[in-house]
SENU-460806 format. One line per 2 residues: for each residue x, y, z of C-alpha. Coordinates in Angstrom, 2 decimals, decimal comma. Layout:
N
X Y Z | ... $
***
This chain:
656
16,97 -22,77 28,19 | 14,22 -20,59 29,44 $
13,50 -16,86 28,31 | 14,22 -16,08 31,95 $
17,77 -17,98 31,25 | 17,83 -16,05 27,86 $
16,98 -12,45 29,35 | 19,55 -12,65 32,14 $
22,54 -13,94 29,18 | 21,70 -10,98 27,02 $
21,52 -8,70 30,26 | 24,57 -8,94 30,95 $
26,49 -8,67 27,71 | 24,60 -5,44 26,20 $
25,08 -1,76 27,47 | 22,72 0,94 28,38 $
26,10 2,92 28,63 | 27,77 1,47 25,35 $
24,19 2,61 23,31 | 24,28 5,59 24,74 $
27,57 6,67 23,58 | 26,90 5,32 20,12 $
23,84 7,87 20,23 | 25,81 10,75 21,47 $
27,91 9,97 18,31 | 25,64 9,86 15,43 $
23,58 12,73 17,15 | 26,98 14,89 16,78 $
26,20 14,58 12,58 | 23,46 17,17 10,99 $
22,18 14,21 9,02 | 19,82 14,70 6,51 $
18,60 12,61 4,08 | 21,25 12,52 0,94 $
23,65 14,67 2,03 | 27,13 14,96 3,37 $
26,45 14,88 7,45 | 24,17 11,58 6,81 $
27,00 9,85 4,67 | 29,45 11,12 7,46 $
27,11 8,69 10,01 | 26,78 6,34 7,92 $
30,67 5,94 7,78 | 31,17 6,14 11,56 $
28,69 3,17 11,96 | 30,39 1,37 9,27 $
34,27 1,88 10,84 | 32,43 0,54 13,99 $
31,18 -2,63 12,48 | 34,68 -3,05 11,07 $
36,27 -2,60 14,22 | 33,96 -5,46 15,84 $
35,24 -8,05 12,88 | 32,24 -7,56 10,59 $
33,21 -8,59 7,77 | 29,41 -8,75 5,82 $
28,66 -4,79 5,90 | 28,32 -2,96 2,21 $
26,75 0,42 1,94 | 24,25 0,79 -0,82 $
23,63 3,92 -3,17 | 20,43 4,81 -4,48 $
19,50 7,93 -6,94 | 18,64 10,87 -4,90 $
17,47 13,35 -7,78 | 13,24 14,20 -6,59 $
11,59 11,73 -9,22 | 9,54 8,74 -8,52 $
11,91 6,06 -9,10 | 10,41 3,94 -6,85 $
6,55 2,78 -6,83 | 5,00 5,56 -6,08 $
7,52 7,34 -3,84 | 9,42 10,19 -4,78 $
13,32 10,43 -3,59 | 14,35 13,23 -1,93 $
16,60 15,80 -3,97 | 20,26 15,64 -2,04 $
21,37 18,78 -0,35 | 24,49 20,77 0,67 $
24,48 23,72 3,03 | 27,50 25,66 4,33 $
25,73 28,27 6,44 | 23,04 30,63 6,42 $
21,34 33,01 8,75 | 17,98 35,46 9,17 $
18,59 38,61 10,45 | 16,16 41,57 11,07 $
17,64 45,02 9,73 | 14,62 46,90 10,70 $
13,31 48,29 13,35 | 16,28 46,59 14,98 $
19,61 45,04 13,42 | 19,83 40,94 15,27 $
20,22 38,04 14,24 | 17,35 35,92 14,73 $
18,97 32,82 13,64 | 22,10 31,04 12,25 $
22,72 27,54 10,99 | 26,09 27,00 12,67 $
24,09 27,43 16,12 | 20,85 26,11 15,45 $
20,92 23,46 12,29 | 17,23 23,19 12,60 $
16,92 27,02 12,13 | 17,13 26,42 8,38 $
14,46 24,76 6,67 | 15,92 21,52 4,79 $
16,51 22,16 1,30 | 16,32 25,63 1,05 $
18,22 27,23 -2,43 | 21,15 29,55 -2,21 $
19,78 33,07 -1,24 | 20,98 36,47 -0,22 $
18,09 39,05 -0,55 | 16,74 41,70 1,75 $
12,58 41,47 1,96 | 9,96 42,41 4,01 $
8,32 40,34 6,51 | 4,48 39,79 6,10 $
2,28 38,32 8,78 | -0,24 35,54 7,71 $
-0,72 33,32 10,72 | -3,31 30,69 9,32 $
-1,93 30,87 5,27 | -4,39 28,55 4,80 $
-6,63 31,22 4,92 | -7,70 31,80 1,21 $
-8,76 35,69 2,12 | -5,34 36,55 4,15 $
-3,45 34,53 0,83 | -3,74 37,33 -1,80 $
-0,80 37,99 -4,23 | -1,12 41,76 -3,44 $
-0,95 40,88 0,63 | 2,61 38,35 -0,15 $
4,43 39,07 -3,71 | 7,80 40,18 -3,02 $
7,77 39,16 1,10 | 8,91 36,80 3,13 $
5,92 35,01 4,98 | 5,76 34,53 8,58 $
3,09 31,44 9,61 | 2,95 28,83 12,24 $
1,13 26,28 9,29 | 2,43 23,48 8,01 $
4,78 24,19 5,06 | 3,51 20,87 3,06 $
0,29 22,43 2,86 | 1,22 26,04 2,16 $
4,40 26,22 0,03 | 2,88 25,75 -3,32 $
0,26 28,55 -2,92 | 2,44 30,85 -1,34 $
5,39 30,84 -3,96 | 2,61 30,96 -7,01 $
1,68 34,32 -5,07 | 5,14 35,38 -5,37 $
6,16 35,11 -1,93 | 9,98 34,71 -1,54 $
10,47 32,49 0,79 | 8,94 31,40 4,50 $
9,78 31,68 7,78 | 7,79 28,74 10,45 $
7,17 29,06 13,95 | 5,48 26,44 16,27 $
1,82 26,77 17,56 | 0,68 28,13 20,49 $
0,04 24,12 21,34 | 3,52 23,05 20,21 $
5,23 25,73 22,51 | 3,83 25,20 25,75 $
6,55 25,31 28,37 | 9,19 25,57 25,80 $
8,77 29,10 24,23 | 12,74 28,65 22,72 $
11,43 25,32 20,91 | 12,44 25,70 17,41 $
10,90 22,87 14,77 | 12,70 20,71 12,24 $
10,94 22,15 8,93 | 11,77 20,48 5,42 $
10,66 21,86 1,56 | 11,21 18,62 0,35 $
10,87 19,75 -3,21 | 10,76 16,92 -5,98 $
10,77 17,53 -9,68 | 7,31 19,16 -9,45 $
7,74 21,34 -7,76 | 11,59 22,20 -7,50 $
11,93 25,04 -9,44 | 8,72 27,48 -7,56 $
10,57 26,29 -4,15 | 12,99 28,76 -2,44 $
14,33 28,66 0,96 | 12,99 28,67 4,73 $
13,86 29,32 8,14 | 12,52 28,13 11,63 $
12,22 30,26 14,78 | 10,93 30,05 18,14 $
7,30 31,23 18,80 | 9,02 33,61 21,10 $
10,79 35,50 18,28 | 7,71 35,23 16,59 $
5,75 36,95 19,13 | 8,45 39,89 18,98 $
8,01 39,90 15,38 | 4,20 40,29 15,49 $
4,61 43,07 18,06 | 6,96 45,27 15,79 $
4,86 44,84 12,49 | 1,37 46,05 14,70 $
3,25 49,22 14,78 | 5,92 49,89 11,76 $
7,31 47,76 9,14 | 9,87 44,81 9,48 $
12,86 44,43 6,69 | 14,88 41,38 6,76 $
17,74 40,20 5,57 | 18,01 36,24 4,45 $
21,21 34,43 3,36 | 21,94 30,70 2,80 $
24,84 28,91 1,06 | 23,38 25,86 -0,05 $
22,93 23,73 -3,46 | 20,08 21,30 -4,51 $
21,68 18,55 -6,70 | 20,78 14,75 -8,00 $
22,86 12,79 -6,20 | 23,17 9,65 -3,85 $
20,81 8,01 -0,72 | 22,80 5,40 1,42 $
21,80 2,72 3,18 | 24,23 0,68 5,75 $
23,37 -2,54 5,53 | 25,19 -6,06 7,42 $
24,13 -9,50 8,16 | 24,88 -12,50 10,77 $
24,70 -15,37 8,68 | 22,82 -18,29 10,21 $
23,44 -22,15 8,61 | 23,27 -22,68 5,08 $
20,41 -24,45 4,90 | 17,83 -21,48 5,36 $
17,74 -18,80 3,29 | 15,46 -16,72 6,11 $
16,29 -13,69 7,98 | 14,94 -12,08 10,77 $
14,92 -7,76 9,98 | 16,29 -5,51 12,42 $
16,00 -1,46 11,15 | 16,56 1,87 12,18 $
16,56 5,26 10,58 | 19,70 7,30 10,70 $
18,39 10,20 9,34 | 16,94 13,74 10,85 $
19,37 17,27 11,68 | 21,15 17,65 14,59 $
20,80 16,70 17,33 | 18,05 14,56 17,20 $
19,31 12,61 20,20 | 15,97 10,28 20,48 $
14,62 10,40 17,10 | 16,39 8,31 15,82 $
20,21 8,52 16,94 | 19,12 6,16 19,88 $
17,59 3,63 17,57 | 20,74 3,80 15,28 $
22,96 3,52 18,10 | 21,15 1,05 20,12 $
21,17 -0,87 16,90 | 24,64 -0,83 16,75 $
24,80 -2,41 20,41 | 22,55 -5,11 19,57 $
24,83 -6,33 16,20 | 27,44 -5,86 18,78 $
25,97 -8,41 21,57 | 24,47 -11,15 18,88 $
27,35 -11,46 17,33 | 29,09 -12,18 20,62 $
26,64 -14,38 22,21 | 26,05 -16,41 18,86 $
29,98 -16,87 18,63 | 30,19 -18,42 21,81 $
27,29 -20,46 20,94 | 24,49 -19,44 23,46 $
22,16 -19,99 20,46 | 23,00 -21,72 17,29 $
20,79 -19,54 14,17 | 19,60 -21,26 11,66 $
18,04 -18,09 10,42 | 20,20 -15,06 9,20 $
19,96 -11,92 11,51 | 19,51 -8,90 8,81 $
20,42 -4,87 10,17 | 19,55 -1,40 8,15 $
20,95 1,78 9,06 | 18,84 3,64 6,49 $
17,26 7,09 5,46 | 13,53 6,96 6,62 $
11,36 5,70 3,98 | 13,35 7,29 1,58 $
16,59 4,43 1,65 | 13,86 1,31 2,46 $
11,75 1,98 -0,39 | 14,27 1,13 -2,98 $
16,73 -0,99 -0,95 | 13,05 -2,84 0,00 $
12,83 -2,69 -4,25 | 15,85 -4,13 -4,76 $
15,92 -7,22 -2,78 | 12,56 -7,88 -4,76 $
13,55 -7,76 -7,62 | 16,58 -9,79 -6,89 $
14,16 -12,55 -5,94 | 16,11 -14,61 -3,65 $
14,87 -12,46 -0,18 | 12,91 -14,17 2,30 $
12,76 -12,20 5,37 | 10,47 -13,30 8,58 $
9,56 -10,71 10,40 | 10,82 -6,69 11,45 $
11,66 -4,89 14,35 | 11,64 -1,38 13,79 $
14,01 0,98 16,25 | 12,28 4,31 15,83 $
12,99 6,47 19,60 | 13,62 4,44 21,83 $
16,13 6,05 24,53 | 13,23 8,44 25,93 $
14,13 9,21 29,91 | 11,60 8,49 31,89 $
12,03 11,16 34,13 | 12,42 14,01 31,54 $
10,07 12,88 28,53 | 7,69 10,97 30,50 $
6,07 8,56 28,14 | 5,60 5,09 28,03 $
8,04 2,43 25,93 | 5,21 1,89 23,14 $
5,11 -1,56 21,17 | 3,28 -1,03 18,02 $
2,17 -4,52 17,56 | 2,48 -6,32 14,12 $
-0,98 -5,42 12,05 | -3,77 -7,88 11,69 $
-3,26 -8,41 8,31 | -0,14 -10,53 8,99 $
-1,58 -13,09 11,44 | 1,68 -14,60 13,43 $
3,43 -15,02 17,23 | 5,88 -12,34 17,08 $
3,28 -10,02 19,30 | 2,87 -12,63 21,74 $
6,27 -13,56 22,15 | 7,42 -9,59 22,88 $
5,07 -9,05 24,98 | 5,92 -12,11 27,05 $
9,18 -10,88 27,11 | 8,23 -7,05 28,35 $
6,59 -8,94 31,44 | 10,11 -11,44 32,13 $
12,06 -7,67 31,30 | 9,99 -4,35 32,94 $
10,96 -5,56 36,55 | 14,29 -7,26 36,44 $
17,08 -5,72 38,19 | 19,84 -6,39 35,59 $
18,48 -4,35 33,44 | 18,90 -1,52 35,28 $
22,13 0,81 34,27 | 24,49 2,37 37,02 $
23,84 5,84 35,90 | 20,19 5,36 34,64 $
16,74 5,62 35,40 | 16,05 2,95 38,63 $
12,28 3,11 38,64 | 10,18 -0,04 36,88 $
9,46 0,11 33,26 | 6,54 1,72 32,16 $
5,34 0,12 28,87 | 2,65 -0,93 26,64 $
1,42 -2,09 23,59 | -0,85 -1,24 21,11 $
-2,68 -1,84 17,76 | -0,64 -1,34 14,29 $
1,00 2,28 13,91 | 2,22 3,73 11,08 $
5,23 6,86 11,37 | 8,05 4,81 10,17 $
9,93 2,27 7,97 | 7,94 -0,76 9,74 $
4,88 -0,15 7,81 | 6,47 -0,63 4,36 $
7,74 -4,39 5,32 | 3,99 -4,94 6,15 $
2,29 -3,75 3,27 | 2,94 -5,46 -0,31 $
5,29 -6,72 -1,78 | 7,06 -7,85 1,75 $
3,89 -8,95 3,60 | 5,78 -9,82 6,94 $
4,71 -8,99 10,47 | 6,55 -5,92 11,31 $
7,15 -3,35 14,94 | 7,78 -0,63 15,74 $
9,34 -0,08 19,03 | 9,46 3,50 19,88 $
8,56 6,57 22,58 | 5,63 9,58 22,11 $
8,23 12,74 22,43 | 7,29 15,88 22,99 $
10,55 17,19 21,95 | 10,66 15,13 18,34 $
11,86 16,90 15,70 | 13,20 20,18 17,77 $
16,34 21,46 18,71 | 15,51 20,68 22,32 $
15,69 16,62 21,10 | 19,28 15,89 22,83 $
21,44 13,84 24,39 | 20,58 14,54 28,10 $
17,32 13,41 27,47 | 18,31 9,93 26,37 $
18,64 7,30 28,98 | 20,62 3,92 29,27 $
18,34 2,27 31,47 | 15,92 2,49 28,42 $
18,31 1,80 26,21 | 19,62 -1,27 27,74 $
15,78 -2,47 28,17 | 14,36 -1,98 24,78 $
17,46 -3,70 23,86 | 17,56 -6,68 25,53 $
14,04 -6,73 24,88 | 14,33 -6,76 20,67 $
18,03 -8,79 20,94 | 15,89 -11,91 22,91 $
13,13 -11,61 20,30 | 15,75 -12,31 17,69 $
17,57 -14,97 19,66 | 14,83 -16,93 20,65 $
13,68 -17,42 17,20 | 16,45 -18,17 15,37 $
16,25 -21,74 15,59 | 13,55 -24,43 15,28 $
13,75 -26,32 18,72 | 15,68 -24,17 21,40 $
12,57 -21,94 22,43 | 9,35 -23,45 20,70 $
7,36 -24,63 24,29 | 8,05 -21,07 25,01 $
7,12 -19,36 22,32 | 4,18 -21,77 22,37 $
3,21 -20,97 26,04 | 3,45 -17,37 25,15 $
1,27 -16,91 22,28 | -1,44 -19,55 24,73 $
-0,99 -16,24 27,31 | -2,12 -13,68 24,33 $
-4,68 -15,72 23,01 | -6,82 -15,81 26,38 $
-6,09 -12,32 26,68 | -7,55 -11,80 23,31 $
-10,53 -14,17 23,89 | -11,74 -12,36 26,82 $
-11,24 -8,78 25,06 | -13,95 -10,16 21,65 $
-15,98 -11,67 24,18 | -16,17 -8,18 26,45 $
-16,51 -6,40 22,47 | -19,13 -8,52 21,43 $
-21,32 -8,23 24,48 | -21,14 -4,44 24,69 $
-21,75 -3,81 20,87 | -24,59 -6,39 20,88 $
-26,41 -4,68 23,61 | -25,50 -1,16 22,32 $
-27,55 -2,82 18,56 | -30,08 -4,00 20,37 $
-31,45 -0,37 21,57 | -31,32 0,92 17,67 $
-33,69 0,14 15,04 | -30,84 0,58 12,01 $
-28,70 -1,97 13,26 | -28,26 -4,23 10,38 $
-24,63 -3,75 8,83 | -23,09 -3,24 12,21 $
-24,59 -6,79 13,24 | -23,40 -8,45 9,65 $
-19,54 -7,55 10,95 | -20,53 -8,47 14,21 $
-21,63 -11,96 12,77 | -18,21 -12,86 11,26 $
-16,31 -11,65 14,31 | -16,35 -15,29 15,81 $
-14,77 -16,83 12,17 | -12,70 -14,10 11,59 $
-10,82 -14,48 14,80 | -10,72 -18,34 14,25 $
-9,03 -17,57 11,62 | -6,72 -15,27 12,65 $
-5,85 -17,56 15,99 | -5,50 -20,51 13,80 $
-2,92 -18,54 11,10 | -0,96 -17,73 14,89 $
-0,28 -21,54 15,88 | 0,27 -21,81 12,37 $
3,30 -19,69 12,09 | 4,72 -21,31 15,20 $
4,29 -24,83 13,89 | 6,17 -23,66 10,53 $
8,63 -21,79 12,00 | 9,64 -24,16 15,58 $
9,15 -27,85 16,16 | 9,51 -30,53 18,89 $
6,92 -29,33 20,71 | 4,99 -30,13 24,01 $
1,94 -32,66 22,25 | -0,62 -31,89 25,27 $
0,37 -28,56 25,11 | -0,39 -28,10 21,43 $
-3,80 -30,14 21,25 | -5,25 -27,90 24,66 $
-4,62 -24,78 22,39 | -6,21 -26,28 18,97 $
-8,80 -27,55 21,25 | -9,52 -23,94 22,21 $
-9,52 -22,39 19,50 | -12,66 -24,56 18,25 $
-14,35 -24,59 21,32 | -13,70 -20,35 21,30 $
-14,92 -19,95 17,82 | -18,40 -22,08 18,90 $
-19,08 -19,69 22,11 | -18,64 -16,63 19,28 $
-21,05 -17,60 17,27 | -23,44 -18,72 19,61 $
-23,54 -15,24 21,05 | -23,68 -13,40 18,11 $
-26,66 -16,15 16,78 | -28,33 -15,44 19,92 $
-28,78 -11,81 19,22 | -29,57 -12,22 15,20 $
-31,72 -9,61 14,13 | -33,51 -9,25 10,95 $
-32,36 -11,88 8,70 | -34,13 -10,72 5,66 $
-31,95 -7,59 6,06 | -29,47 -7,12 2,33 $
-26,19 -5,88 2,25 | -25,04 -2,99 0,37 $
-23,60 -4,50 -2,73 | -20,69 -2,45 -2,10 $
-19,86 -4,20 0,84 | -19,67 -7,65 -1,25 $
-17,36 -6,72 -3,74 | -13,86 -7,66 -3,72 $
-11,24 -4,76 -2,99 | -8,16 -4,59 -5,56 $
-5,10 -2,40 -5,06 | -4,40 -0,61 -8,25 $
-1,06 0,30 -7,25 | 2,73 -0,68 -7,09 $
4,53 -1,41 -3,52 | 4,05 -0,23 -0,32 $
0,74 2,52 -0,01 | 1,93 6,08 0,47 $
-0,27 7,63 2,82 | 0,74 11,32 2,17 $
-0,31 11,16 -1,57 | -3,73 10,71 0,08 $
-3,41 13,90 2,43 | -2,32 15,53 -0,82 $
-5,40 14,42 -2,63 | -7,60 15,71 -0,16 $
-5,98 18,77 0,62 | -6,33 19,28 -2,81 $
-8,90 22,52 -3,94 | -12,52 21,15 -4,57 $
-12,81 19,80 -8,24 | -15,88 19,22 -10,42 $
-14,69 15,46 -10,70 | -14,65 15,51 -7,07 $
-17,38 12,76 -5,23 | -16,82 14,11 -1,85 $
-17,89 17,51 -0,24 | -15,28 19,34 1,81 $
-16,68 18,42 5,01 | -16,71 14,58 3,99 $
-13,00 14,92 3,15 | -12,68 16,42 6,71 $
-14,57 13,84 8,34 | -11,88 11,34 6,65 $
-8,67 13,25 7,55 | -10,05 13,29 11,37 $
-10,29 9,25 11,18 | -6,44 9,43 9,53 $
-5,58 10,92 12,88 | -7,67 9,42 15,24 $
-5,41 6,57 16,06 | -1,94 6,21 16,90 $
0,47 7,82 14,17 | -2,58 6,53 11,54 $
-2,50 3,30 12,29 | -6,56 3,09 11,70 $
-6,60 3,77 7,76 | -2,82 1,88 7,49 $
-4,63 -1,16 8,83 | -7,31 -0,60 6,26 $
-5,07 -0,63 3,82 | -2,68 -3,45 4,80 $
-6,13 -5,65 4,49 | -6,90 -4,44 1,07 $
-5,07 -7,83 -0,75 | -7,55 -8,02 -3,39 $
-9,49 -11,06 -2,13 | -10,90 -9,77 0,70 $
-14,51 -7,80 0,26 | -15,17 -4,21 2,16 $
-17,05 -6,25 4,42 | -14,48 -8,78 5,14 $
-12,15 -5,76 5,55 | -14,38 -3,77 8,15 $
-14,95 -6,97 10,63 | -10,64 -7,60 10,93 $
-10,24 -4,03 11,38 | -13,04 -4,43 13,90 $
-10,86 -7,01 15,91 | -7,93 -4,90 15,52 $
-9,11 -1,91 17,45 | -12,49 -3,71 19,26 $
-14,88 -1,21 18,10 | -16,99 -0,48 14,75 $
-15,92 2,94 12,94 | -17,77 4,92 11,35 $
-19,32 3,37 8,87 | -19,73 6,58 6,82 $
-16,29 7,90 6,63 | -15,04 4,71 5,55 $
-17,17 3,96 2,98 | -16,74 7,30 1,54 $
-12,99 6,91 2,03 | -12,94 3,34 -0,33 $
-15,47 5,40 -2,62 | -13,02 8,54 -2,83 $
-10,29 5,58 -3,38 | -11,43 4,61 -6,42 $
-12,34 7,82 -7,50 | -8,81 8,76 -7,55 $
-8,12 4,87 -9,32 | -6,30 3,57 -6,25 $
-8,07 0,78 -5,88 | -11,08 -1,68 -7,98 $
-14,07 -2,86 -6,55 | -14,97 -6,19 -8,44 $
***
């Protein structure tokens, strides 16, 4: 069977339509992490399962109580709320918001409140001259910042609680936009938090207007508890023969208020679809798995981490590779962006990028996958380096180490109340689908696909060839006009092994995971990859300057992780939005410098991929020339030596 044979089989046995009514159903649930409205998801996937035969589902319970029970991730705290609302007394008596209309309009786990406060102002409370006690004690704080880097200072000033409105930026064209704020308090900082509200920058503006001239009073109620109690993940399997103990990873998070329509109800629903049409097509035998098909309904991050922990520690788990679902019903016509593959990261060398995106190219023009009522248009796609933003990156980084994607949409509606179910389509759907449902099938066994799988990754491999070559010629040239060139041309100098090696780990994976293949086939490709790794090094040898040149002894030293599980990246935004210290090694603008290379790629994939390398036998240098063929260009070599300097600092990380 071909993937063309494949794509149309799976075409015509999953829904758009189907998806998009399981999305319209967990988007109905106000589903954060921990609480009531996410178990009450949780349980309508779970009676679907049922209701298609499944017979392997089990929903798992993990402590939800704010400690770090996990590496060195905190769970959430679990959290009830009945209703609540924010009303202005003076100068005028309305209601500016109220949780049965707007769910979002309440900041997630806010305490129990009823109090009557004035408002206060303080549009940047970052601001250390606009954050005085005398300016907040006693009020309730109006700012469009971000509440993770404001709520401890404010509520040390005395401020009671905090109401958040969206930037000028965020608001564009949607001045009733009203943002999905969370406290997230752990057992730090629990007892200082208090409550908070969201509101449109259009109430905002009103509120501004009335405190130029005279004051405002409010009056702020919510009936709500903070408790420990229970996370749940959904979890089911197909099982594939008995003689493999390997399973393939499918994943979506279930989690966020309501509606979030595209983040992630479509993921959780479409995920449902896709259980739905394997298990069909495997019982009437259109492939026979030897490897065991693996789904997770979970809460983001929060569920994986331990449920990630457990199987671990249970030490019989030996998954293959991930597909993340994280937004992937996006309209074309109303959101506008691209389908976005965030390819599997560097670190994990393998064909599982190669393979999906030979599959987008048999998929983004084919008819059948075009629903009655959906978008009609071709798909517009792409795919790019390693992302982080979701559960993906924590089956990449230790202790998993697989190759892991994310399959997802940029939204400018994520976490709003504006994220709903109009704006989900089951063209989309039905494509990003059938697109992850023939990933899975065509790798569940050893022989049915492996000349195809081996053609594709032959496709991604000349693409890849002529992108180092292009790299290499324009970053040679560029060294050649500058005199303090030297560590830039060391990287460049491993470039040709380094992708050898990398190439060769590819083929690898296919000849461990598929046999019976095409002989010719397979000695053209090994055949290329040595004659490839040759032309590298020649043109890197021809353009060899200063040999006598000495590394930085920095750059030769190993780099050890000196931490447990997968790296939390927000304990590092915490560290440097930290006030300056006298221990500190970094100035304020250095620690800026590395915060704008955190965000300088797509949802941080730069510094995750920098991380993900870190496997304590690779040196800095090693490190810098695969993240060089990762994103074909040389960072600053600056900000990331201060950021592996400020790593150990901080003991995240040895450099031996």
């Amino acid at each position: 069977m071909s993937l063309e044979n494949l794509i149309e089989i799976v075409s015509k046995e999953l829904s758009g339509e189907r998806a998009k009514r399981y999305t319209a159903k967990v988007s109905s649930y106000h589903r954060i992490q921990a609480s009531s409205g996410f178990f009450d998801a949780i349980e309508f996937i779970r009676s679907e399962l049922e209701r298609l035969g499944d017979k392997n589902y089990k929903i798992e319970e993990f402590i939800a109580d704010g400690k770090k029970n996990n590496y060195s991730w905190y769970s959430p705290i679990s959290w009830e709320i009945n209703d609540g609302f924010l009303r202005m007394i003076e100068p005028e008596n309305l209601y500016l918001c109220r949780f049965n209309e707007t769910p979002e309009s309440i900041a997630t786990h806010s305490k129990e409140t009823d109090i009557k406060a004035e408002l206060v102002d303080i549009e940047d409370a970052t601001n250390k001259e606009l954050l005085k006690k005398e300016n907040i004690e006693g009020k309730i704080v109006l700012t469009s910042a971000s509440v993770k880097n404001i709520k401890e200072k404010i509520y040390k000033l005395g401020a009671l609680g905090v109401i958040i409105y969206p930037s000028e930026k965020r608001a564009v064209g949607k001045e009733n936009l009203i943002q999905y704020v969370g406290l997230w308090p752990n057992e730090s900082d629990a007892e200082m938090t208090t409550f908070g509200f969201s509101i449109s920058r259009k109430q905002a503006i009103m509120l501004k207007n009335y405190l130029k001239k005279e004051k405002v009073l409010l009056h702020a109620k919510i009936d709500s508890k903070l408790y420990a109690g229970k996370l749940h993940v959904l979890t089911t399997k197909i099982d594939g023969n008995r003689e493999s103990d390997e399973e393939i990873v499918l994943i979506a998070h279930i989690c966020h208020p309501y509606p979030s329509a595209n983040d992630n109800a479509s993921g959780s629903g479409l995920l449902l679809e896709i259980y739905r049409t394997l298990k069909k097509l495997i019982e009437k035998k259109i492939v026979v798995p030897k490897r065991s098909i693996r789904f997770l309904w979970v809460p983001e991050f929060n569920g994986t981490i331990p449920w990630i922990k457990k199987q671990i520690e249970k030490g019989t788990w030996n998954p293959v590779f991930c597909i993340n679902l994280d937004m992937v019903g996006e309209h074309p016509g109303i959101i506008g962006e691209p389908f976005t593959v965030s390819q599997s990261s560097v670190s994990t060398p393998f064909f599982l990028n190669d393979l999906i995106a030979e599959l987008i190219e048999k998929c983004k023009d084919n008819p059948l996958l075009i629903e009655q009522s959906g978008w009609s248009h071709p798909w517009n796609c792409r795919m790019k380096p390693f992302a982080g933003g979701s559960d993906h990156i924590l089956f990449t980084d230790e202790p998993v180490r697989i190759p892991s994607v994310m399959f997802g949409h940029e939204d400018r509606f994520w976490h709003t109340n504006l994220d709903t179910i109009e704006k989900v389509d089951p063209t989309e759907l039905k494509r990003v689908g059938v697109l992850a449902a023939s990933t899975v099938l065509s790798s569940l066994n050893e022989t049915q696909f492996s000349n195809e799988i081996l053609l594709s990754y032959l496709t991604g491999f000349l693409n890849r060839k002529s992108q180092v070559i292009k790299f290499l010629q324009t970053e040679l040239k560029k060294l050649q006009k500058r005199s303090n060139n030297n560590l830039e041309m060391k990287i460049l100098e491993r470039v040709g092994d380094s992708f050898f090696f990398n190439e060769k780990e590819k083929v690898r994976s296919i000849k461990t995971n598929f046999k019976n293949f095409n002989k010719e086939l397979l000695d053209f490709i090994e055949s290329e990859l040595k004659h490839t790794k040759n032309e590298l090094n020649k043109l890197t040898l021809k353009n060899k300057v200063d040999n006598n040149f000495e590394i930085d002894e920095l750059y030769l030293k190993k780099v050890e992780r000196r931490w447990e599980g997968p790296f939390n990246i927000s304990e590092i935004f915490s560290l440097l939005n930290e006030e300056k210290k006298e221990q500190d090694i970094l100035t304020k603008e250095e620690k800026t410098l590395i915060k704008k290379f955190i965000q300088s790629s797509y949802f941080g994939g730069s510094v995750l991929e920098l991380i993900n390398l870190i496997n304590n036998e690779r040196t800095l240098l090693n490190i810098l020339v695969e993240y060089t063929l990762t994103f074909y260009n040389i960072p600053e070599l600056n900000v990331i030596e201060n950021f592996f300097k400020y790593l150990k600092s901080k003991e995240l990380i040895r450099l031996v």
